[in-house]
N, C-alpha and C positions, 0 to 999 in steps of 0.2 A: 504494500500500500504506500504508497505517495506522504512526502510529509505536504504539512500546508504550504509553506513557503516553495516545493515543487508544484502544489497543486494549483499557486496561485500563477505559476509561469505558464503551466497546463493550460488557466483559464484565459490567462490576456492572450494565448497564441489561438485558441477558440473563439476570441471575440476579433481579433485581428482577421481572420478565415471569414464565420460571421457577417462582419459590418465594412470587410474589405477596404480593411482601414490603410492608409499610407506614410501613417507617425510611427516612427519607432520610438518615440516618445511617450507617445498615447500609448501605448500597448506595454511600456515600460511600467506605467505609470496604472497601470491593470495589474500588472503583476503585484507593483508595490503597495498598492493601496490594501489595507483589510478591509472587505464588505464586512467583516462582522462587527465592525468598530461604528457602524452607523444603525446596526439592525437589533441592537440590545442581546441578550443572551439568549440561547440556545436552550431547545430542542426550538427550531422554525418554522414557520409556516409555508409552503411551498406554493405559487396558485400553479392551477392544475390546466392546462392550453385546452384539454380537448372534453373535459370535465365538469359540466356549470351545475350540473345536480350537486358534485362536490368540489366545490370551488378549490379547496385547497388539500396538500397533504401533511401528515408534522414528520420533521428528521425524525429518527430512529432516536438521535440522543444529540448532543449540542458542540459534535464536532463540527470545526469549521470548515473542514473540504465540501458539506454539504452544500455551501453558499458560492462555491468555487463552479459555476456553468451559467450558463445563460438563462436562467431565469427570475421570474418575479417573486419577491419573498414578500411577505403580508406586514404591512407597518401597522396597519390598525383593520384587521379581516373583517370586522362588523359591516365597516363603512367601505370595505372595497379596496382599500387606500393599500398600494404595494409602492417598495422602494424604485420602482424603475426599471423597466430591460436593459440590460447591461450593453448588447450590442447596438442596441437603438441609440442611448444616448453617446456612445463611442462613435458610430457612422457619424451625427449630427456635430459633435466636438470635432472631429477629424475634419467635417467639409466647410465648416466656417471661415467664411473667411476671418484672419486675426489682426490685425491693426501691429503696426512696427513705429519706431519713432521717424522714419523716410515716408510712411504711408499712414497718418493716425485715421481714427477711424471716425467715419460718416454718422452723424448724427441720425437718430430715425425721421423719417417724412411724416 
């Protein structure tokens, strides 16, 4: 079995594949970051893609490789609310355009 810190290189090269990312920064910055450090503690909630009778599932127990794949984990299940697709907000971060001090950026219209 994988430790977490392999399991999170595992993850950012799945969201890199994924969201056909072109930062090797972003995807650096997937490996480094913990999901579990925004999702409170374990066992979690999983939403479930193909599943709406049972929207979610829970970990087995409150290892954090569980949080290591592409999916949405439940912030508050009552209300729907999950922390985010991981490859979604990666494609969008990655195709933004970024503002530099030669190019600052455009005010919204």
């Amino acid at each position: 079995m994988p430790t977490t810190e392999e399991a999170r290189w595992w993850f950012a090269e799945e969201i890199r594949a994924v969201a056909h990312l072109q930062s090797d920064a972003l995807v650096a910055a997937c490996a480094r970051v913990p999901r579990e450090a925004f999702l409170g503690p374990g066992p979690w909630q999983i939403a479930r893609a193909f599943d709406h009778a049972v929207p979610y599932r829970v970990t087995a127990d409150a290892d954090p490789r569980h949080l290591y794949h592409d999916v949405l984990v439940a912030i508050d299940p009552a209300r729907a609310l999950n922390n985010g697709l991981p490859s979604f907000w990666a494609h969008n971060f990655d195709t933004t355009p970024r503002s530099s001090p030669s190019s600052p950026a455009r005010p919204a219209a």
